[in-house]
N, C-alpha and C positions, 0 to 999 in steps of 0.2 A: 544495472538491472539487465536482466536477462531477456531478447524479444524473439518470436518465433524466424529467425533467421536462423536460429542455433538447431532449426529442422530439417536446415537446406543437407547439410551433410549425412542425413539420416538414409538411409537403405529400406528402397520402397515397400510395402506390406501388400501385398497382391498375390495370393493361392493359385487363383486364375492363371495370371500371366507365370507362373515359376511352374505350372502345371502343364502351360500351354490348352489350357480347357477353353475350347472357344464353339460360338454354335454349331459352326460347321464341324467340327471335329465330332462333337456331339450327334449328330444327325446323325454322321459318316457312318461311326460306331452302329448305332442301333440300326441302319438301316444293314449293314455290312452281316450281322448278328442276327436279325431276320432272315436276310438271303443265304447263310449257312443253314442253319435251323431249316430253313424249308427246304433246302437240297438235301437234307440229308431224311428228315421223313418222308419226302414224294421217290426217292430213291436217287436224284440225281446227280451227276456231276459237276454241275453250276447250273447256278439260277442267278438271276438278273433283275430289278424292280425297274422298271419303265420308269423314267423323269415323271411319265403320266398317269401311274399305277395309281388308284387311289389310295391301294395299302402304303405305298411310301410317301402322298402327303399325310397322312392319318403320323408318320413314324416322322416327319417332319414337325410338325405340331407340337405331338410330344416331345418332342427333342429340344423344342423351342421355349417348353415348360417345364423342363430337368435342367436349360442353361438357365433359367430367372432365377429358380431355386439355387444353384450354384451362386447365382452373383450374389442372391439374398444370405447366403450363409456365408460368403468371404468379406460382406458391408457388416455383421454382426460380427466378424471374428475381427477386424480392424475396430471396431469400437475399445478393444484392450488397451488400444496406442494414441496416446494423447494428439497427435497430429492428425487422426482423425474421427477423434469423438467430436460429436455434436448434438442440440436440444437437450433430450432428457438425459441421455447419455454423460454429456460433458457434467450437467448440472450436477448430478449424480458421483461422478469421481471429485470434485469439488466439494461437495459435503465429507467425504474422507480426510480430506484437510482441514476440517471444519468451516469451510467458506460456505454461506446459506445466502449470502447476501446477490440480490436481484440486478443490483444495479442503477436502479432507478433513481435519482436524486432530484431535488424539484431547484429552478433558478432562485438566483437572489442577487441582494442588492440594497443599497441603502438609500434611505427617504427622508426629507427632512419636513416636516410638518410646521407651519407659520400660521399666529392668531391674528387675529383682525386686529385685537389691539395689546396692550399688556395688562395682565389678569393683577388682583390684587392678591387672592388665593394662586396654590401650586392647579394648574389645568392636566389631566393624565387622560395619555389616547390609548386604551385598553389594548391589551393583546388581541388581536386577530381582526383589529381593524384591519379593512380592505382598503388600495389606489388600484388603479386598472390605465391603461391607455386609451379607456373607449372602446374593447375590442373584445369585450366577455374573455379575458386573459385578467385576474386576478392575484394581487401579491397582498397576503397578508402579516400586518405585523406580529413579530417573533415574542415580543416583551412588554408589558406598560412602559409607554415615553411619558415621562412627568416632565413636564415644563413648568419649572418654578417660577411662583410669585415675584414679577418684576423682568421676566424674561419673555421672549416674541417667538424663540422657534427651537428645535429639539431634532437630532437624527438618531434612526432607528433602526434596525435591520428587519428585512420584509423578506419572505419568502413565497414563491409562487405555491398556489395551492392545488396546483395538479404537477404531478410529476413528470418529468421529461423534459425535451430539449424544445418544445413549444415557449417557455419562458423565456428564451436567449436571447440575448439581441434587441433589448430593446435600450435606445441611445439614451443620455444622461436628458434627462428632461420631460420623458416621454409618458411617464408613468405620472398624470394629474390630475387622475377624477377620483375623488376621496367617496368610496364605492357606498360606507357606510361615517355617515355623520357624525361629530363630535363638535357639541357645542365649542364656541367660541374659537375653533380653527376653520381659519379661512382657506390655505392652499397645504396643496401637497406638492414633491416633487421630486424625483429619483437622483439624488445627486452620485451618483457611479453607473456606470451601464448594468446591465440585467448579463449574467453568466453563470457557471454550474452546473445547470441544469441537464441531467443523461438518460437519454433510455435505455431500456435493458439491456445489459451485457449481449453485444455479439457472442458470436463462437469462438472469432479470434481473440477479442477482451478477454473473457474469461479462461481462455488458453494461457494467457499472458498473466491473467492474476494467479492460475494455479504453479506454472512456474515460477515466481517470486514468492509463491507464499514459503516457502521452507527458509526463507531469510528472516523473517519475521521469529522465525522460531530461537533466533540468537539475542543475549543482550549484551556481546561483547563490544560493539558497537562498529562492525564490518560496514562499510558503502553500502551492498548490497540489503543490507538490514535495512538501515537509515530511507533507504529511495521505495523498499516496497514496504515500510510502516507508514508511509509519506502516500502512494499508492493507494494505502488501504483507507484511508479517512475519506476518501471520495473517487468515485469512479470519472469525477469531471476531469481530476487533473490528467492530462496528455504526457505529460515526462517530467522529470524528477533528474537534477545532476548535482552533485554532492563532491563535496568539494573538501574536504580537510587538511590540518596544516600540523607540525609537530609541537602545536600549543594546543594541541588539542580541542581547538574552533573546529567545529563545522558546520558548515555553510553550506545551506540544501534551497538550491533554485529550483523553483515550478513554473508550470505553465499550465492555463487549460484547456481546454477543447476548443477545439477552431483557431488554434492561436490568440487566446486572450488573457493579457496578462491579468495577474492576481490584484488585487487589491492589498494594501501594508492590512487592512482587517481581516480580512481571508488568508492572509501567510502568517499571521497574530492566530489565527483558531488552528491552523494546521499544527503552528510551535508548541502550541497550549495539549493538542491530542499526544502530539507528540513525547510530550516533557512528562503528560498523567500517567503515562503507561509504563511509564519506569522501564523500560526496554532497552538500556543505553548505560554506558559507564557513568559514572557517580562525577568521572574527572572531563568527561567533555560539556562542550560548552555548546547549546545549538541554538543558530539563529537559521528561520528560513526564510528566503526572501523572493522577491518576484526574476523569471527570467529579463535579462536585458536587452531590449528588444533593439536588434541591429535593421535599421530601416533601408529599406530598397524599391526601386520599380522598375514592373516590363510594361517595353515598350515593344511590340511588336506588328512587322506586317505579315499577314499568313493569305495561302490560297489553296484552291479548292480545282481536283482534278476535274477537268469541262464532261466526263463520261458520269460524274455523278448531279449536275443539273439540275435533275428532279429534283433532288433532295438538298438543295443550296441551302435555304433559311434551317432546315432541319440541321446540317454537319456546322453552321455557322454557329448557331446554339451550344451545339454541343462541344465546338471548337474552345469557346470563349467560357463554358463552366468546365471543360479540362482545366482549364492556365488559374480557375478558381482553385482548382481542387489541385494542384501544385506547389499553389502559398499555403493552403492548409497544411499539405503535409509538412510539407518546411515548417513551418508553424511551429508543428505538435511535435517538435525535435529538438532538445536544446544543442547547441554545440555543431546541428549538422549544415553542410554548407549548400552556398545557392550558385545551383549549376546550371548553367544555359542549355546545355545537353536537357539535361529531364524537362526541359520545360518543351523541346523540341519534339521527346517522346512521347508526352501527353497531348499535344497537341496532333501528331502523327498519327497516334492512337483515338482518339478524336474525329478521326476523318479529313484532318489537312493534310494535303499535296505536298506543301512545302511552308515554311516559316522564318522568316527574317527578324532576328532578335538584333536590336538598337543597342536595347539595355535589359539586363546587366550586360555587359560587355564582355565578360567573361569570368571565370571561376570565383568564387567569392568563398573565403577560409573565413571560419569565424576567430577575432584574435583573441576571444578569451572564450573557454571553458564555459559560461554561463550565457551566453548571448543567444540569441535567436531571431531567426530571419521573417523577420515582420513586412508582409507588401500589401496594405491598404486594399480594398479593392474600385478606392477610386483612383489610386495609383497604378492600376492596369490599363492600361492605352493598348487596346490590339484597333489598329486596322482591317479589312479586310480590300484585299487586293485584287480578288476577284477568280476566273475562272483561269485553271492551265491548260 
């Protein structure tokens, strides 16, 4: 799959700067253009506008209102270049490839529903029964679960019923208060954690789905094909690595957002989009399955330059959801590896002084193709060390 790194090599789009059009330059001109003009109707040989003329702030002003307009017509002429469309703009070139789609997906997750005791009739918990955590956050069921005569409990698939990444996250157990009632069932209870769930497409997401979409347009059965049809069944999944052999298997790992692995039911609905769309040669063979998750932890002590003080508790904060948002990315990457380096950038970048990493110890290669660097986030141990 193709990611907006494939932009770095690209040749900036700026009018302005190939033009050299800048305020001052602007001002220079008109003011330059007035003081000819007027020397040559008052008769003279040069004329000069005082710093403090008020006819040359009057031509400053303006000059200050022909540079907006210049920069307003070089931000509309770069909207032609996919690296920097954005909002209605990008949405817009995206309908061209036919992509309409928002983004939005709601979380999910599966529930297993238990009766008080065993029915002698089949008992059926209706679609769009609701569980909740207690926290006006709602998942409702996707299907009637019938739990047949002489049976005690039944698992279902629940989906949240607001859209977005509010549903995520919530741990295997969490989900217990059966929002709306059905006879004869006593409990509910989320047996997999709550994940999927995305809100709308960024600029950069949808940057990223309009370059893959032209691979979907083959059903020769190319990598590139295989990973953005994989892609397009949910905006939740984070990366896609595909894998094929000359027996024509292949074998397409995911992962999804925030680093969480799939569920064998969630890589079972992916296979299933996949196999209906007939997109693919007749002679391969596709299984997909979950990334495998290579486990690690940082242990780190970090500090904090003595000139920034004031703002201790604030840079310590932000110190320690950097090294968060580090294993995220590693996460949302199959295959890529975990570098003590970036974690020193994020953290640098962050506002620590300095950082002493324990663990990992050093470079960490993934040895298969499919794997990915999974670190808990009770597996983060930062100390802090104090002021330098």
């Amino acid at each position: 799959m193709l990611d907006l790194s494939v932009f770095n090599g690209l040749p900036e789009i700026n009018v302005l700067k190939e033009q050299e059009i800048t305020l001052e330059k602007i001002q220079g001109e008109l003011t330059a253009d007035f003081e000819n003009k007027f020397a040559e109707l008052e008769g003279l040989d040069d004329f000069t506008l005082a710093a403090t003329d008020e006819r040359r702030l009057i031509l400053d002003a303006i000059g200050g209102e022909f540079y907006l307009f210049a920069q307003y017509i070089n931000l509309c002429m770069r909207q032609n270049f996919l690296p920097y469309m954005y909002g209605p703009y990008l949405k817009n070139w995206a309908a061209n490839l036919g992509i309409f789609e928002s983004g939005k997906e709601a979380a999910s997750c599966e529930v297993k529903f238990s009766l008080s005791a065993v029915q002698p009739t089949d008992t059926t918990i209706p679609e769009g029964t609701r569980v909740s955590a207690g926290d006006n956050v709602f998942f409702a069921t996707t299907e009637d679960l019938v739990i047949a005569a002489g049976g005690l409990d039944g698992t279902v698939s629940v989906k949240c019923t607001e859209e977005g990444t509010l549903g995520n996250n919530y741990a295997i157990g969490q989900l217990t208060t059966i929002v709306d009632p059905v006879n004869y069932v006593a409990s509910a209870t989320n047996t997999t954690a709550t994940s999927g769930g995305h809100d709308e497409y960024s600029n950069d997401e949808l940057r990223e789905v309009i370059l893959n979409k032209p691979y979907t347009f083959s059903n020769a059965g190319p990598v590139g094909a295989y990973e953005a049809k994989v892609k397009e069944y949910s905006s939740a999944i984070a990366d896609v690595k595909c894998i094929t052999n000359n027996e024509a298997l292949v074998q397409i790992y995911i992962i999804l957002q925030d680093g969480v692995i799939p569920s064998t039911n969630y890589c079972t609905n992916v296979e299933n989009y996949i196999l209906e769309s007939r997109q693919f040669p007749d002679t391969d063979m596709i299984k997909v399955l979950p990334a495998v998750a290579h486990s690690y932890t940082i242990t780190a002590t970090y500090y904090i330059d003595a000139e920034n003080e004031d703002s201790e508790d604030t840079l310590k904060e932000a110190i320690q959801d950097a090294i968060k948002e580090f294993t995220i990315a590693t996460a949302s990457s199959i295959g890529a590896p975990i570098n003590p380096n970036n974690i020193v950038t994020y953290a640098m970048a962050a506002g620590a002084a300095r950082i002493d990493i324990e663990t990992p110890e050093s470079f960490i290669e993934m040895e298969n193709a499919y794997e990915v660097g999974i670190c808990p986030e009770t597996d983060i141990v930062l100390t802090y060390g104090g002021l330098l």
